[in-house]
DOLUMFI-403870 format. One record per residue (C-alpha): x, y, z. Coordinates in steps of 0.05 Angstrom, whole numbers, padded with zeros to 5 digits, always signed. Layout:
# residues N
XYZ...
END
This chain:
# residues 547
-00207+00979-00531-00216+00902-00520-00171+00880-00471-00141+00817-00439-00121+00859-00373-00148+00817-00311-00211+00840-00276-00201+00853-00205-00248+00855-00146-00301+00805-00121-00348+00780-00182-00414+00814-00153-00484+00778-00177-00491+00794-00257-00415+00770-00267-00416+00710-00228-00474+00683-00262-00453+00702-00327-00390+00662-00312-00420+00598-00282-00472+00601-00346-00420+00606-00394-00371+00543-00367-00424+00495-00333-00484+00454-00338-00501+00455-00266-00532+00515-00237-00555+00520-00168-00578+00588-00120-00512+00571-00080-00466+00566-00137-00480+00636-00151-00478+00660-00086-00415+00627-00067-00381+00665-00131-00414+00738-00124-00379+00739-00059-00310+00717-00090-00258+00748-00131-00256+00741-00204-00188+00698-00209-00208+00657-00148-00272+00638-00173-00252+00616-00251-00185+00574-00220-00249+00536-00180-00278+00514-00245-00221+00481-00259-00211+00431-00203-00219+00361-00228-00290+00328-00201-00285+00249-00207-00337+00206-00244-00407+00192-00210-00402+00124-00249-00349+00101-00278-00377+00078-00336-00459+00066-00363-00493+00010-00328-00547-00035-00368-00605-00014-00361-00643-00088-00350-00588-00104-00305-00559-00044-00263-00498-00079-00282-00427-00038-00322-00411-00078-00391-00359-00039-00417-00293-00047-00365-00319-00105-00322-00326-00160-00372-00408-00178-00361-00435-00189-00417-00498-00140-00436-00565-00162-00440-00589-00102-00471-00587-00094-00554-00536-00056-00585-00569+00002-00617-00596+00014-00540-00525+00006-00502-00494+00072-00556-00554+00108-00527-00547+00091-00459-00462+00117-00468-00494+00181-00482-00543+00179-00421-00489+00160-00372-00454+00231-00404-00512+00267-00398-00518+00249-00327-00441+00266-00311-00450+00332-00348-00511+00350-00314-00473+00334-00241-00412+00367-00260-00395+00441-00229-00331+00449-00272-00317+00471-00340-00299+00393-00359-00356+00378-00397-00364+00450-00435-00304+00433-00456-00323+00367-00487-00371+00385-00525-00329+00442-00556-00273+00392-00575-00330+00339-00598-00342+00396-00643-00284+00402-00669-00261+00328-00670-00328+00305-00696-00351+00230-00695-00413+00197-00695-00426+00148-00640-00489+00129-00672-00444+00095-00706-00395+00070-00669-00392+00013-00620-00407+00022-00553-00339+00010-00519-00306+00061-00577-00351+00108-00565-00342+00108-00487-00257+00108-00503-00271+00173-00545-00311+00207-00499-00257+00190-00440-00205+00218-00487-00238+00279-00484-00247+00284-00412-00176+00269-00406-00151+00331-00451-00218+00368-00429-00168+00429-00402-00103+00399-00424-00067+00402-00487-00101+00414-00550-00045+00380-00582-00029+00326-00545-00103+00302-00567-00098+00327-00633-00041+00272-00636-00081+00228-00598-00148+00230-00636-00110+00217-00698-00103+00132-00676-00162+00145-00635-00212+00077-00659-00281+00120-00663-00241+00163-00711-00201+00116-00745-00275+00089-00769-00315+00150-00778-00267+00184-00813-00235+00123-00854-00165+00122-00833-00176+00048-00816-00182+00044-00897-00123+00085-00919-00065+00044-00937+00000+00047-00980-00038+00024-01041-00103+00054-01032-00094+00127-00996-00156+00156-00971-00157+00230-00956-00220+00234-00924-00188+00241-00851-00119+00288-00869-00171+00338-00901-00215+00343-00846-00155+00343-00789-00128+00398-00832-00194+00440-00845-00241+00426-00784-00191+00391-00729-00134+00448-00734-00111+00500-00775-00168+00517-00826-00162+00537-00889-00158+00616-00885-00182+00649-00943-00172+00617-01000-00116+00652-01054-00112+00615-01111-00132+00542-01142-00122+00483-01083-00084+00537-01038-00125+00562-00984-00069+00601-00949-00059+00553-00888-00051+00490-00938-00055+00470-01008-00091+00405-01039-00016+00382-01041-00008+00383-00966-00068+00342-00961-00048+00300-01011+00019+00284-00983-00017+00287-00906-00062+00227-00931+00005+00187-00950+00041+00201-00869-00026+00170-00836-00026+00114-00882-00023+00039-00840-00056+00060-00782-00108+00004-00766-00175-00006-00711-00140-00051-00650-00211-00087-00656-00198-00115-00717-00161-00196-00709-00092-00183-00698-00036-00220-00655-00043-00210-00584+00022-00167-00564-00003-00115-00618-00055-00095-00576-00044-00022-00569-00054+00014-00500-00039+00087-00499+00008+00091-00433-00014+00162-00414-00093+00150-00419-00097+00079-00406-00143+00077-00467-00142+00032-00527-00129+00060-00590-00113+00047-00663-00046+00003-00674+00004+00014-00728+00014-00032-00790+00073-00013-00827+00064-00066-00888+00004-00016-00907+00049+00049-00889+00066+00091-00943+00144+00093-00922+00162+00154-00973+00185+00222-00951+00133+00266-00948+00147+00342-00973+00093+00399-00959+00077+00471-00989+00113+00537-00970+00048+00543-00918+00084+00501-00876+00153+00520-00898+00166+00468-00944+00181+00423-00890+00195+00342-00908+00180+00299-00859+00225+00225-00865+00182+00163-00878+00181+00122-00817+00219+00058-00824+00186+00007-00784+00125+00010-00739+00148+00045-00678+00172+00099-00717+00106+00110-00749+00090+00140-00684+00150+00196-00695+00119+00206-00757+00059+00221-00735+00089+00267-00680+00126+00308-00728+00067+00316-00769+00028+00346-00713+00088+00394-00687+00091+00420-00768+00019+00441-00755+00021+00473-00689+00085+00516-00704+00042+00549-00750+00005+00614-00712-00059+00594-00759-00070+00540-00716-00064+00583-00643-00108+00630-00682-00165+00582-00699-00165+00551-00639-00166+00613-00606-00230+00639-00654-00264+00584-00636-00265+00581-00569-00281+00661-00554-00346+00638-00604-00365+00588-00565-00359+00623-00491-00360+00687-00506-00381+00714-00572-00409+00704-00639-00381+00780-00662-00304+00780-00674-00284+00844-00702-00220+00879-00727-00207+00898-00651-00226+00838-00618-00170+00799-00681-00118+00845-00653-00136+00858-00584-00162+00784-00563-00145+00736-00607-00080+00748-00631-00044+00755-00548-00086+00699-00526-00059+00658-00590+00006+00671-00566-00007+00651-00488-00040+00584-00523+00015+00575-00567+00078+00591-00518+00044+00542-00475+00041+00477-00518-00030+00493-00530-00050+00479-00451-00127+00498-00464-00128+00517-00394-00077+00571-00384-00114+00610-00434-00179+00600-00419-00159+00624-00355-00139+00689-00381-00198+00702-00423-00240+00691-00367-00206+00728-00316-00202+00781-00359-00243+00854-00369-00272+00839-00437-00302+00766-00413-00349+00814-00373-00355+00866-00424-00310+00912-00375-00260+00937-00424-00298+00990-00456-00354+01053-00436-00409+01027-00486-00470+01031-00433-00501+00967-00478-00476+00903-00453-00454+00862-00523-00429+00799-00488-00471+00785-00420-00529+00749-00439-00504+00757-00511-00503+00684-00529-00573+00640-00538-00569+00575-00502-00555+00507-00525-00605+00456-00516-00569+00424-00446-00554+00500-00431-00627+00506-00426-00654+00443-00393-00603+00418-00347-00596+00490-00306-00670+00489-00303-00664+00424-00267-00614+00438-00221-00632+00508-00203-00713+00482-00187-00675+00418-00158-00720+00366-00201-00697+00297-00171-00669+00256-00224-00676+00180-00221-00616+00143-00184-00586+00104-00240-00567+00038-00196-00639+00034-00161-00685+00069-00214-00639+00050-00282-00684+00044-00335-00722+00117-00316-00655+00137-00306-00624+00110-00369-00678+00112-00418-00735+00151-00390-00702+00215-00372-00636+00218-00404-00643+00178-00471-00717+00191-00485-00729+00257-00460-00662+00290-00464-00629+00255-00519-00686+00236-00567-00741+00291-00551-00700+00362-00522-00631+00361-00563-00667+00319-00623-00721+00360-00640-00676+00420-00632-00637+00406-00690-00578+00378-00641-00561+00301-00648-00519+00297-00592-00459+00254-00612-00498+00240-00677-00484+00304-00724-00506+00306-00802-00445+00319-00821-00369+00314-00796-00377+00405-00793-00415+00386-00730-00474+00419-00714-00487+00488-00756-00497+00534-00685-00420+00526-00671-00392+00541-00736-00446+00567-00790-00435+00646-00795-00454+00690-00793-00504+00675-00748-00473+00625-00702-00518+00612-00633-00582+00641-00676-00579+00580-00701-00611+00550-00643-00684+00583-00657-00715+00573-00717-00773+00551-00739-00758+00477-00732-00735+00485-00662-00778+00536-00620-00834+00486-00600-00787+00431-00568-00751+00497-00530-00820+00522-00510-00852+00450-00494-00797+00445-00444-00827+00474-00380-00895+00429-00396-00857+00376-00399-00828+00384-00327-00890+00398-00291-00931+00346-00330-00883+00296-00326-00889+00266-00392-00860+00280-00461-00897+00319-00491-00878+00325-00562-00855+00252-00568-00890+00195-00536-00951+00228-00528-00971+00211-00442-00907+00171-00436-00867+00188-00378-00806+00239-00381-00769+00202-00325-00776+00260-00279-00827+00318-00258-00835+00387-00219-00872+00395-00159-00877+00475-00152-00906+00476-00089-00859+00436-00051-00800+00468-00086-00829+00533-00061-00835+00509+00013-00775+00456+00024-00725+00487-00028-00705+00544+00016-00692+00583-00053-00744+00646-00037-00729+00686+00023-00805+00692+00052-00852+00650+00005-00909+00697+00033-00893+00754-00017-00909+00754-00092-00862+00807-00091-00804+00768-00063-00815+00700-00097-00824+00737-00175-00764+00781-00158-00721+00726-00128-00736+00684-00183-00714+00735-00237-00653+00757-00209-00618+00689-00211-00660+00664-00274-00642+00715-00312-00577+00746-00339-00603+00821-00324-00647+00855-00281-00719+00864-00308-00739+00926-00330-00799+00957-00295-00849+00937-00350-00832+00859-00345-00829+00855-00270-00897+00883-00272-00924+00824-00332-00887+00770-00290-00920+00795-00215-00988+00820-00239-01009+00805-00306-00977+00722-00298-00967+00711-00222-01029+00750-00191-01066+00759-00250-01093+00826-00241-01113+00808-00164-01075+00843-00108-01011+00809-00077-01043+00789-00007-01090+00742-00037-01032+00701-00052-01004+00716+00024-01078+00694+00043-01076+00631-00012-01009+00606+00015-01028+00610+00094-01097+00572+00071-01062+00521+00037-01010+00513+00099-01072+00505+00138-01108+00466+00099-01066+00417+00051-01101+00439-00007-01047+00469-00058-01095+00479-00118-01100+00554-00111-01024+00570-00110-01006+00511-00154-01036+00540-00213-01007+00613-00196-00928+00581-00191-00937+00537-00262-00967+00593-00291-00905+00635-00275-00852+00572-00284-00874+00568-00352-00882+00649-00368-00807+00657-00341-00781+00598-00383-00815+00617-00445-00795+00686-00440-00736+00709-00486-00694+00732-00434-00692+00662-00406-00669+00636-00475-00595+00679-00471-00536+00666-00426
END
């Protein structure tokens, strides 16, 4: 029986990294060891402590300088300075230990734009909305997103207007933002809303206008509890009517607002009609076990998961992090809650692009560029060229850029969900990925251009302090697996990994006798080959795509 009960004890070595995997970007030999030792409820509150900015905001790349707060003016194009938004997130996702920016990307997901195209100062203001509601109230931003100017564009709301309603935005807030559709039981009624409700939902977010657009001065509309600029409200384009919706949401009518401060009650009893509704707890709630824990919800895990922690989201004005809490402390986020030998959920998901490179990173402790002394490697070497354009890219995930406002297909396409990830379009950019690092070039884009940052195996092996006695092939392959890995090898891959990879048919005190002669003599070419040849074996291997 699936079950939200708490898990007790001290997380031991398979749960803690199974937790730090699922909820962070940043993965280090410490990190894990630090949380095997503690308990369960200890370590998931730790992932919630707030971790401030390294940067405040992106610096230009051809003048280490911010351009976004501080009033300089950019040198750089603007096509570049969108990209170089998305570096400086990269870079505060890859530093971050807590769930934060996990938790960005699943509400970018579900509040899709396209900073591709969007203005660079937007795009920044949405992505800071999200860190602010990263673990906070999923409908406090719902609300928020709604004026938000990145959405007001990409979704068209800036257009909608008393005379000329657009319905592009109130059918996505209603379908992809909040409650879905639920099965759908007749014509335009899809059992959590009818055509009508979007119909009438277009009308209420009527007059709602992009603050960058020329208006007078003391309309310029600061949101008092972010500190971010949003859209402002225009009532001569408002439609002022009374607006009436289906029997889905109990025929509720909602009173035009009369002038433009009340457009902002209107819009707050629009979003309170929604989330009264347990459809909305519930989707939420489907959404977010899919994305940490699994794509498989069955009958049981409905009643048994969903439904109670739909309630604890729900009875707690949608505060994201009261229930994440309890699914994570709980037996079934380790796969505790029932006597099936087969683990369904550790290692049970396959990795996002990020999941895969930036743990890689930080677990082999690859310096990355210092983004105020090395900015452009930092800026556009590593993070826009590499990560950006070449790793997420050419796996089928434009980061910040998806196809289409569904977001990216591995999040929401059933049934297959994270399978998504491998196909036959995306398996050589996964698999170039550990050539890449020790290169140090991009391989599969740019040809010998530089990746911004590179692998030396040989001095991670001696300075890193990560294997216990660098003398043993034993130690180093076993070491490596047991924190690389969600599960212990079997017997047969230990074996490929030492002998057939590592030592290469040769017995393990050559490399004892290798290591002392390179110690004595400075020459590393007989163990380097040895340690890339197992890097990239252990990488490629399909144990090392899961989490």
């Amino acid at each position: 029986m699936a079950s939200l009960t708490p898990m007790s004890g001290t997380l031991g070595m398979t749960n803690a990294k199974h937790l730090i995997r699922r909820t962070t970007y940043n993965i280090t030999k410490s990190q894990i060891d630090s949380f095997t030792n503690m308990t369960v409820s200890d370590a998931v509150d730790s992932l919630f402590n707030i971790q401030p900015l390294t940067i405040e905001e992106p610096l230009d790349y051809q003048t280490g300088q911010a351009y976004i707060n501080s009033g300089i003016t950019p040198i750089s194009g603007n096509p570049s300075l969108r990209r170089y938004v998305k570096s400086w997130w990269l870079h505060e996702a890859y530093s971050c230990t807590s769930i934060h920016y996990k938790m960005m990307l699943f509400l970018h997901q579900y509040f899709i734009v396209n900073l591709e195209n969007t203005p660079y100062s937007k795009g920044f203001d949405y992505l800071e909305l999200l860190r602010f509601y990263a673990v906070g109230s999923y409908k406090e931003l719902s609300r928020k997103m709604i004026i938000d100017n990145a959405m007001l564009k990409y979704l068209d709301g800036d257009s909608n207007t008393e005379s000329n309603p657009n319905e592009n935005f109130a059918r996505e807030f209603l379908e992809l933002f909040t409650i879905g559709k639920g099965p759908q039981i007749g014509p335009g009624n899809y059992t959590n809303y009818t055509e009508d409700d979007i119909i009438a939902a277009s009308k209420l977010l009527t007059g709602w206008r992009d603050s960058d657009r020329p208006q007078p001065a003391d309309n310029a509309y600061i949101d008092l509890e972010t500190g971010l600029q949003a859209g402002y409200p225009d009532h001569n384009r408002h439609d002022d009517s009374d607006k009436t919706f289906s029997a889905a949401f109990g025929g509720v009518t909602i009173t035009g607002a009369f002038n433009e401060t009340d457009m902002h009650r209107e819009l707050d009893d629009f979003v309170e009609m929604i989330f009264l509704q347990d459809a909305t707890a519930k989707t939420i709630c489907r959404r977010l076990y899919r994305y940490f824990v699994s794509r498989n919800i069955s009958s049981e895990i409905e009643s048994d998961i969903i439904t109670p922690l739909a309630t604890t989201l729900r009875d707690n004005n949608y505060n994201l992090e009261i229930a994440l809490k309890q699914l994570f402390k709980s037996q079934h986020f380790y796969d505790a809650d029932d006597s099936n030998t087969g683990d369904e959920i550790i290692g049970g998901l396959i990795k996002t692009p990020l999941d895969l490179i930036f743990p890689t990173v930080s677990y082999f402790q690859i310096p990355i560029p210092d983004a105020t002394t090395q900015t452009k490697d930092h800026y556009q070497e590593w993070y826009r060229e590499s990560v950006d354009e070449t790793i997420c890219t050419l796996s089928s995930f434009q980061l910040f850029a998806p196809e289409a406002v569904a977001g990216y297909q591995p999040f929401y396409q059933a049934p297959s969900y994270d399978r998504n990830w491998i196909n036959a379009n995306t398996i050589v950019a996964r698999y170039k990925i550990p050539e890449m690092l020790i290169s140090g070039n991009r391989i599969l884009k740019g040809g010998d251009l530089g990746a911004g940052i590179q692998i030396d195996l040989v001095d991670f092996l001696e300075n890193s302090g990560i294997i216990s006695n660098v003398l043993s092939a034993e130690t180093i392959v076993t070491e490596l697996i047991d924190y690389l890995f969600c599960h212990p090898a079997s017997e047969g891959r230990y074996h490929y990994f030492l002998n057939d990879i590592f030592l290469e048919g040769a017995p393990s005190f050559d490399w004892t006798i290798d290591w002392i002669d390179y110690q004595n003599t400075g020459d590393d070419s007989a163990v380097r080959i040895p340690l890339e040849s197992l890097f990239k074996a252990l990488l490629y291997s399909q144990e090392y795509q899961l989490m």
